[in-house]
N, C-alpha and C positions, 0 to 999 in steps of 0.2 A: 614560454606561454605567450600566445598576442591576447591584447586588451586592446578591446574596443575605446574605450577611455581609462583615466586614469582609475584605480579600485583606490580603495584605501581601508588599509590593515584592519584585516578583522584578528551529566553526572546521572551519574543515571539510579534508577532507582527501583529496585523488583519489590513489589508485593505480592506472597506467597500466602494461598488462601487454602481452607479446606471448605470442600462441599460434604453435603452428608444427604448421600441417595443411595441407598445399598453398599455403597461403598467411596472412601474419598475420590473427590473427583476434582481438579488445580483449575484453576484458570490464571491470567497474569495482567498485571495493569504497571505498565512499564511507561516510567520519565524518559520523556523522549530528549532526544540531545538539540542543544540550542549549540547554533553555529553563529560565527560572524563571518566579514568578507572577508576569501584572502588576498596575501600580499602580492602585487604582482608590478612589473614593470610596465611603463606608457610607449606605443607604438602606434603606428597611423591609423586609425580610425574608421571601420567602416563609413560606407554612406547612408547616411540615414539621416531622420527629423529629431527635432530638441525638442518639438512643440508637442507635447503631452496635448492627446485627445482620445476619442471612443471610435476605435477601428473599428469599423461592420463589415470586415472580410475575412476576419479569425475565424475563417470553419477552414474544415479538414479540406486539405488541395486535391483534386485529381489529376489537373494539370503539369504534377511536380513528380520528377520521376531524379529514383536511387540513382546518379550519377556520378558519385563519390570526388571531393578531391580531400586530399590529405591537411586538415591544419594542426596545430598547435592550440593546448586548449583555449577556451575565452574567458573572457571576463569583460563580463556587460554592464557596466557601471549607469545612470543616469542617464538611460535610454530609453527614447520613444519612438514608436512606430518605425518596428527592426522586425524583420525577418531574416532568420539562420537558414539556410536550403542547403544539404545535400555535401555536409562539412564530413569527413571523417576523422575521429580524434581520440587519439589514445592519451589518458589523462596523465596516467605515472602515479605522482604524489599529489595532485591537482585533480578536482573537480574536471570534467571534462567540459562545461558550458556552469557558468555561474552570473545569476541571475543578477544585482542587488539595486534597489531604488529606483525600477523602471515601471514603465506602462505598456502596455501593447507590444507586445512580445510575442514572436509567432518563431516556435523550433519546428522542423519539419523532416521527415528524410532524411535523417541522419545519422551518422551512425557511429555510437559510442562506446568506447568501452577502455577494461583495463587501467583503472582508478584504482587505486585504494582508497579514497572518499567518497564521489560522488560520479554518480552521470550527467545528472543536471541539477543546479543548486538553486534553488529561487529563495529570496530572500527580497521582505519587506515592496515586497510590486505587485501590482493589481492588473489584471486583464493577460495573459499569458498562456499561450496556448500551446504546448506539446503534443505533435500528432506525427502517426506515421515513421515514429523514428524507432530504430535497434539498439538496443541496450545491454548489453552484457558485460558480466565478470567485472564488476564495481560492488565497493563495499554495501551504496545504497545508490537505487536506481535514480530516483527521483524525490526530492525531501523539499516541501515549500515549506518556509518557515514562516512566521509574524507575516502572513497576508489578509492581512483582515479589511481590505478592499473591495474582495470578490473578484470574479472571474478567472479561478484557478483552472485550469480546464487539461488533465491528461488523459489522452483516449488514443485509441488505435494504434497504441505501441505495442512492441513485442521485444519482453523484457523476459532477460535470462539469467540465472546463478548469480545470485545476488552472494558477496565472500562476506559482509559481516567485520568482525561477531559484534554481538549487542555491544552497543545499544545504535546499532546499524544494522543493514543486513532487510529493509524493508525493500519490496521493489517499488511503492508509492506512498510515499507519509507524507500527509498533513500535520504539521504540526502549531499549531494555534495558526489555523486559518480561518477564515470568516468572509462574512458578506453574501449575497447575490449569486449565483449560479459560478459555483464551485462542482467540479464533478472529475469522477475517474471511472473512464466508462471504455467501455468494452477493448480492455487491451486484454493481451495473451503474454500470460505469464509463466514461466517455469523454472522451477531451483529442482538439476538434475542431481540423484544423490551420489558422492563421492565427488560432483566437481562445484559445490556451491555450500554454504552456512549460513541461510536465512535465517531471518526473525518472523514477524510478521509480512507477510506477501504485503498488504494493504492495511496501513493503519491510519487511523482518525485520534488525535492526540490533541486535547481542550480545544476541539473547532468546533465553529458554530456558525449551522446555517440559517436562515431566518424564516418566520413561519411563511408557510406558501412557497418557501423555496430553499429546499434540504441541503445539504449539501450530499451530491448523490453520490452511492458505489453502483453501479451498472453494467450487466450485461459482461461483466469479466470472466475470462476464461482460466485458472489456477490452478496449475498442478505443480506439486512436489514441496518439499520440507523438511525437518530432521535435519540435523541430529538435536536441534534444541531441544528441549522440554520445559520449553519456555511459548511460541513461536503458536502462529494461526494463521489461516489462510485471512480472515476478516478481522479485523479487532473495530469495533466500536467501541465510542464514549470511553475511550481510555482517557483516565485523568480528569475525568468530567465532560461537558459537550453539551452543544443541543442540535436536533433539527438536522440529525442525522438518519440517513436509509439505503442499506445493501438492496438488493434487489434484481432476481433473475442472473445470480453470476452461479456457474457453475464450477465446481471446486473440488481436485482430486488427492488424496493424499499430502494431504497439505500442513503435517507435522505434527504438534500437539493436538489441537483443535482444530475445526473447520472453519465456523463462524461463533465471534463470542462479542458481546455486551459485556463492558466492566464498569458502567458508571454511565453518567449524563440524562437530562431529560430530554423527552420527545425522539427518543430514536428508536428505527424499527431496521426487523429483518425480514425481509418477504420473499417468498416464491424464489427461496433459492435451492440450489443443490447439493448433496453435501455426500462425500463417501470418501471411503479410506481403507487398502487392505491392511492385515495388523502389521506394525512394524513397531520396534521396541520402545519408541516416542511417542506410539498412536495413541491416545486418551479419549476424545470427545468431540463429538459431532458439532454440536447449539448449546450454547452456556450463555446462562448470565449471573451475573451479580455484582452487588456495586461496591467497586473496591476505590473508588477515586477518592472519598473524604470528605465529600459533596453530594447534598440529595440527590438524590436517580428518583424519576419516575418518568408517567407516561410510556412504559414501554412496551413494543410490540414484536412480538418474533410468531410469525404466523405462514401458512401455506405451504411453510419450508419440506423438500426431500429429505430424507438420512436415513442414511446405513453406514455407520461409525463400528470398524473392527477395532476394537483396545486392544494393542499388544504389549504395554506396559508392565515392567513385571510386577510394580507396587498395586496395578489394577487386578493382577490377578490372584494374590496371594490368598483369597477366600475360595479359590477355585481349583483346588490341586490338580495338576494331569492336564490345567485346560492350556495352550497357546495363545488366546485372546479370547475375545467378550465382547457382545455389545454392548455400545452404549452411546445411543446415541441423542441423546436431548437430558440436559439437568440446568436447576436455577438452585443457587445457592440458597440454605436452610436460612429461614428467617426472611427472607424477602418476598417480597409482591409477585404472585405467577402475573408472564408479562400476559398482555394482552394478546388473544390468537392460540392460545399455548395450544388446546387442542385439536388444531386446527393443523399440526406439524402431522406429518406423516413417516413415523417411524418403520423402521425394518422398512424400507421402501426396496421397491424391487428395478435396485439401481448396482452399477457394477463399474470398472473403470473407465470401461467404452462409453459413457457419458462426454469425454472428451475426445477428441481425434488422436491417434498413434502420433501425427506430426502435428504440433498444437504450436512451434516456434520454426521458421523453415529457415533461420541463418544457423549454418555450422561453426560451431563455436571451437572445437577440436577437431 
């Protein structure tokens, strides 16, 4: 393992719900896992600055091309104004790039894979920008933990068969993040089936964005899921939340659920897209309800696509002879219809070519 400087040593929880709309319908609001640093040895030190400040050149590079050299993973301890370019690293038992008590952080072009932890591990740092890098076959892609500084920013990756299992297994989790423009926006994601064990593609776990400025899901591309039936392309307000918003990702088969709301206030899901052929884990399109233990309101699930094939056999058992069912949009009985609700466009006339045949262009196998 090189470290950047020196690191120093660093339960999960399913609640199982019923819906009651023609028939049980699950959603899941899952304790997400808190990590510490890990243990690693001291080695010579990239070059970089101590002097903690506000980079204004953290956008996405064009200038920076896949040129690959080989390292050993990192571990970025008490680091400011550091850019990674164009490392490749196989992690083993290690994180492949781990984050912990830095500022300004810029991963770029690079490319990771083959963890059974992580891809990249941020922990407790503010301002951190992950773009343009390749991601596969790690337990979880990318998991910012205790960032409640702002400026979480993952975008323009291409993230593949994330191994899991719960309470791992997301390819971008938030987990208690917070502050100022936090966002995960238009990366390409895919868990192919027989070679990945997702959970949720993208989850949002007690973060909170602030009003005027959500923490955003954007413009993402998501396909594939299963075998959990646990597992969703989008999960919002898990565990609680606020000043959260999906918005325009387009989402294929993406395991239990599409896109679901489990809790928190002020979060919405807009104009997104949602389909799935049946498979034995397929259940639901758009859900909500609040399962975190904490108010939920404010919520809006509005302009959204869906065509949700159920091929669950517990979904079908009112239905003898059938192989699946639609079903695409339910809110849990007793609760608030969110805001927008009819404004969702069910049985849409959408189908898997919604996404492109090649939606990830690294060969993984």
């Amino acid at each position: 393992m090189k470290i950047l400087t020196l690191a120093k040593a660093g339960h999960s929880m399913m609640v199982r719900f019923k819906w009651l709309l023609l028939s049980f319908f699950f959603l899941t609001a899952c304790q997400k896992e808190f990590t510490t640093a890990p243990v690693a040895s001291p080695s010579i030190a990239a070059t970089t600055s101590n002097s903690p400040g506000l980079l204004t050149n953290l956008n996405t590079s064009t200038n920076l091309k896949r040129n690959y050299v080989s390292s050993a993973p990192l571990v970025i301890y008490e680091k400011y104004n550091l850019t990674i370019n164009g490392d490749s690293i196989n992690g083993g038992s290690n994180p492949c790039i781990a984050i912990i008590n830095c500022s300004n952080i810029h991963i770029t072009h690079c490319k990771l894979q083959n963890s059974s932890t992580y891809g990249i591990l941020i922990t407790n740092s503010l301002n951190v920008l992950v773009d343009s890098t390749d991601i596969s076959n790690v337990a979880t892609g990318v998991l910012a933990t205790q960032c409640t500084g702002g400026g979480i920013r993952v975008q323009y990756n291409q993230i593949q068969n994330m191994q899991g299992p719960f309470p791992k297994g997301s390819s971008v989790q938030f987990n208690n993040v917070g502050g100022h423009y936090n966002r995960i926006q238009y990366n390409n994601i895919e868990n192919v089936t027989g070679h990945s064990n997702p959970e949720d593609a993208i989850s949002l776990y007690q973060s909170n964005g602030v009003l005027g400025d959500m923490i955003l899901v954007l413009g993402n591309k998501i396909r594939g899921g299963g075998p959990s039936t646990t597992g969703s392309g989008i999960n919002l307000g898990d565990g609680g939340g606020s000043y959260e918003c999906a918005i325009n990702n387009t989402l294929v088969n993406t395991g239990y659920i599409g896109i679901q709301i489990t809790g928190g206030t002020n979060i919405q899901a807009q104009n997104n897209t949602i389909y799935s052929d049946p498979f034995p884990w397929s259940h639901l399109g758009l859900g909500y309800g609040n399962f975190s233990g904490l108010p939920s309101s404010n919520i809006t699930m509005s302009g959204n696509k869906i065509k949700w094939l159920a091929g669950k056999a517990s979904d079908l058992v009112n239905y003898p002879g059938k192989t699946y069912i639609e079903q695409d949009e339910s809110y849990h009985a007793g609760s608030t219809q969110p805001t927008g609700w009819s404004s969702n466009v069910v049985n849409a006339n959408i189908n898997s070519t919604i996404l492109p045949t090649t939606l990830v262009n690294f060969n993984l196998y």
